[in-house]
C-alpha positions, 0 to 999 in steps of 0.5 A: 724057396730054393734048397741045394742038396746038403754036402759034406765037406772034406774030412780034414774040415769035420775032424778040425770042427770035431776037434774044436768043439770038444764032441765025438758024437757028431756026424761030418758038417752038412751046408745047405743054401736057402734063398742064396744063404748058407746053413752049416748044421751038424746032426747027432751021430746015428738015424733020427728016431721016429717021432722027433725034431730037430731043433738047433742046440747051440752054435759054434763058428758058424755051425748049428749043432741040431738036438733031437726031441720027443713031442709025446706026452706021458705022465712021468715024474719030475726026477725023469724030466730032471734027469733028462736035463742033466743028462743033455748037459752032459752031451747027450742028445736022446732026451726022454721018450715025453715032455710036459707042458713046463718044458714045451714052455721052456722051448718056446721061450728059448726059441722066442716062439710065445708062450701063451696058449695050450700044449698043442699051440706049443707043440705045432709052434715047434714043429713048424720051427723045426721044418723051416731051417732059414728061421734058425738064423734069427734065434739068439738062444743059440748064439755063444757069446758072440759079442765077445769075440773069440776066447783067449786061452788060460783066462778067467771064466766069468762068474755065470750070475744067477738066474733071474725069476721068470715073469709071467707073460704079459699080454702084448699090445694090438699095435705090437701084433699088428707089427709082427703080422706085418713084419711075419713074425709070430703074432705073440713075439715080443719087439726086442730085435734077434741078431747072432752078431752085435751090431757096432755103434761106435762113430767111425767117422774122422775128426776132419769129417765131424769138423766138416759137419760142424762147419756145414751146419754153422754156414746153414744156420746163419744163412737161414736164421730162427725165425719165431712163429709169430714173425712167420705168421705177421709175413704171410699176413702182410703178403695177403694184403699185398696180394690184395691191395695189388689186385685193387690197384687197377679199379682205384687207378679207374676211379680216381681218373673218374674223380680228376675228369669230373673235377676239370670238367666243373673247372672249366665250366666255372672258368668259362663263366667268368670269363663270359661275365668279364667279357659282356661287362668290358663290352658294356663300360666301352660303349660311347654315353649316349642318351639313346644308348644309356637306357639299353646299357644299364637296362643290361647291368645291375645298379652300381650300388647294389651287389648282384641279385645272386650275391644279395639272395645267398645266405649269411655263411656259418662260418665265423672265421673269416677275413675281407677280401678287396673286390674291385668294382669299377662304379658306373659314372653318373652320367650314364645312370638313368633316373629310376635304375632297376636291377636285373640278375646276371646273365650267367650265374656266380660259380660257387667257390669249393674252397672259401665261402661267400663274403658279404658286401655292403651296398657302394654309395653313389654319391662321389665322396664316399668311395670306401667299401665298408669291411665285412663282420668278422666272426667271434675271435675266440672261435676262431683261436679254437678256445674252449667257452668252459674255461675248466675244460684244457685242450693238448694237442699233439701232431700226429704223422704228417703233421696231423694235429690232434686235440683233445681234453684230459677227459678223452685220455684213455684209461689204462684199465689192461695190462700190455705185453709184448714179450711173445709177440715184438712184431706186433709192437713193431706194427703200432709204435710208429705211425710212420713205420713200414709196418703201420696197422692202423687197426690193431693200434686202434684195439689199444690206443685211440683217442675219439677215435683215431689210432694214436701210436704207442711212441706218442705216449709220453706226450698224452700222459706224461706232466698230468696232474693223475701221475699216470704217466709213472706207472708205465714209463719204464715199460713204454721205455723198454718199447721204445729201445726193443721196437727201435732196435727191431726197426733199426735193421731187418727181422732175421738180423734182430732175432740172431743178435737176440740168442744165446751161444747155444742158438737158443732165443732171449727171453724179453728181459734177456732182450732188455738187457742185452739192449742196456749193455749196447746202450752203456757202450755207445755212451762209453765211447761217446764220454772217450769222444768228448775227452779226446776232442775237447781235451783241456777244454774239457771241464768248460764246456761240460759243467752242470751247476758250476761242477763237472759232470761225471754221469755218462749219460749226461756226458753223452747228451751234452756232447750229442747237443754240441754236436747239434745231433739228436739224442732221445734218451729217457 
């Protein structure tokens, strides 16, 4: 720490100081320059005693007027140290020759230096004070009112309130002497900040500034919207499986090729088996009938009136529901049948058919009137309409997306046993209300819904529950009606879109009936202007067209839905 010699400044300065401080018994202003900062000080007139210290008294315009004091300890009377009180009020700076232990309290106090420990901690505390001039600065206890600025003349003085009761001393907190150990304070200094000058608080920035601000932070905000955790959580989740299904993209494209190489590969075995057949069997009826040739011919072909030997060893289908397919067989004539025909297998067998299974036959007669080919049996015609044989039990069937059909028994229904709420999770709804949707999860639907099995989409509710003989369906259609508008409403346009059209004017997020009711009030407009519609459109013709049991109709819903089936435009309103 560097410290220039103290010099004296003119004498017209000091008397001016002199003057405006009120006291005679001061030596000229002494400026000392510490660290780059300069200390003005003026000390009592005359040498320091021996075995005093200066300590700051108070400060005027920027000069410290340093008191000199006594460390000594001696046993004197209350009425001495009373004295020495009054008698330094008054201007004197030569207390006492002593000091107890309540005025070394009070110093440490003033000087904010703790006043926790014995007298030899106080004493060395202000000694230590004393000797390290730069310190000064940061005492308050001898600024003079600064935060009023100067004193006008002939003005009332204020009234000096009275002294509040001194508290004892708590004991600080260990993150509090952490802090003063870091920032080189005294270990039991209290927080509160030591400034000579008040600091301004007031905003100095102009009102076309603040408007700028204002404009900045509005621009921010809608181009960077409120975005709930949940809709951040169901993102990051659905890039994880985009991530993961791009990686397997490569090994389902191999294996699907797989799959298509192996399949033509069978195609055209079967193909060339059909035609190999068709081949030797055009080959063998193109044949002139000679006798010595008719023995060799047959000998190769199966009797007329038999089916194949593949054919006639197959077993029966299972399958009930099916219908005669017309085979064209082209009979041997007579003349080239021999008298004991034999049978023999083909040369290539029959490829199985993927598709239909095998139809039976019955044998062909050879006698030339009867020519007809008997019809195959057909199954049980109430198998095949899907009729239940329990006439008790009644099947629904509902088509799921692509036209997926979906039956079931009124046993199958699920039961509603918890209680769903998508209050604090809309996109969750989003994820299982339509199975067409972007954002179909097929496995957190199937946790709610399913019927054997099958994750059946919350949109297709009022198709299983509703004209049941339970009444199940009235408990929750006015939640699935609330669904069904907050989940269209959320579907209809982007997330970030539907979260700022469901916040408040201060940007606070709806709560779900908030939502609800903003979505009735979007709803009773669209009908609104529907009903202006249909009677600026069809004018006189008016109470034709819109009647209901012989009456006009003045419902606004009913108004819309029959102007929308006018129109020939759907309209799902409950």
């Amino acid at each position: 720490m560097e410290v220039d010699t103290p010099t004296t400044e003119d004498s017209c300065q000091v008397a001016d100081t002199t003057s405006s401080s009120g006291a005679a018994a001061y030596s000229p202003v002494e400026v000392f320059n510490i660290d780059g900062q300069e200390i003005r000080v003026r000390r009592p007139a005359g040498s320091r005693p021996q075995g005093q210290i200066q300590l700051p008294g108070r400060m005027e315009d920027g000069t410290f007027y340093i008191s000199y004091y006594n460390m000594c300890v001696s046993m004197l009377s209350f009425s001495i140290l009373f004295a020495y009180w009054v008698v330094s009020s008054s201007g004197s700076q030569y207390p006492s020759d002593s000091m107890k232990r309540p005025e070394l309290v009070a110093l440490c106090r003033e000087f904010s230096l703790g006043v926790v420990g014995k007298m030899a901690d106080f004493k060395e505390k202000l000694t230590g004070f004393s000797e390290n001039v730069i310190r000064w600065r940061t005492c308050k206890a001898c600024s003079l009112r600064v935060h009023e600025g100067k004193i006008v003349k002939n003005s009332s003085p204020k009234k000096e309130k009275a002294s509040a009761p001194v508290k004892k001393a708590k004991k600080l907190k260990l993150s509090m002497i952490r802090r003063n150990e870091l920032m080189g304070t005294v270990l039991d200094a209290s927080g509160v900040p030591q400034h000579f000058a008040a600091e301004r608080s007031k905003d100095m920035r102009t009102l076309e500034e603040k408007n700028n601000l204002l404009r900045w932070a509005k621009k921010f905000y809608e181009s960077h919207p409120y975005v709930p955790p949940s809709e951040v959580r169901r993102r990051l989740k659905m890039e994880a499986k985009a991530a993961e299904a791009k990686k397997t993209d490569s090994a389902a494209i191999s294996e699907y090729l797989r799959f298509t190489k192996e399949g033509i590969t069978g195609l055209t075995s079967m193909v060339g088996a059909l035609l190999q057949r068709v081949d030797s069997n055009a080959a063998a009826f193109s044949l002139p009938s000679t006798p010595g040739s008719s023995m060799e011919i047959n000998s190769s072909l199966p009797a007329p009136g038999l089916p194949p030997m593949h054919l006639a060893s197959s077993p029966k289908p299972t399958t009930h529901c099916t219908t005669a397919q017309p085979m064209d067989l082209n009979p041997v004539p007579p003349s080239m049948s021999p008298t004991h025909s034999t049978t023999h297998p083909a040369t290539s067998p029959m490829p199985p058919c993927s598709s239909k299974p095998a139809h039976h036959t019955m044998p062909l007669s050879t006698h030339p009137a009867s020519s007809d080919v008997a019809n195959p049996t057909a199954g049980d015609e109430g198998d095949c309409n899907g009729k239940n044989n329990d006439g008790n039990l009644k099947t629904y069937t509902i088509f799921l997306a692509q036209c997926r059909p979906l039956s079931f028994n009124y046993s199958d229904i699920p039961d509603l046993t918890q209680q769903l709420s998508f209050a604090n999770d809309i996109p969750c709804l989003d994820c299982i209300w339509d199975d067409e949707g972007a954002n179909w999860n097929a496995e957190e639907c199937r946790k709610i819904s399913s019927i054997n099995g099958i994750a059946v989409a919350l949109r297709y509710w009022r198709e299983i529950y509703s004209n049941k003989k339970d009444k199940r369906w009235k408990g929750i259609k006015a939640s699935w009606t609330e669904w069904k508008y907050v989940a269209e409403r959320y579907r209809s346009s982007t997330p970030d879109a539907f979260w700022a059209e469901s916040q408040t004017d201060k940007w606070q997020c709806l709560t779900w009936k908030g939502i609800c009711s903003r979505l009735r009030e979007l709803r009773a407009i669209h009908e609104e202007e529907l009903v202006g519609k249909a009677r600026a459109e069809y004018g006189d013709h008016f109470v034709e067209k819109f009647l209901n049991r012989g009456k006009v109709m003045v419902d606004k819903l009913a108004i819309a839905r029959c102007y929308l089936l006018l129109k020939n435009i759907p309209m799902d309103v409950d």
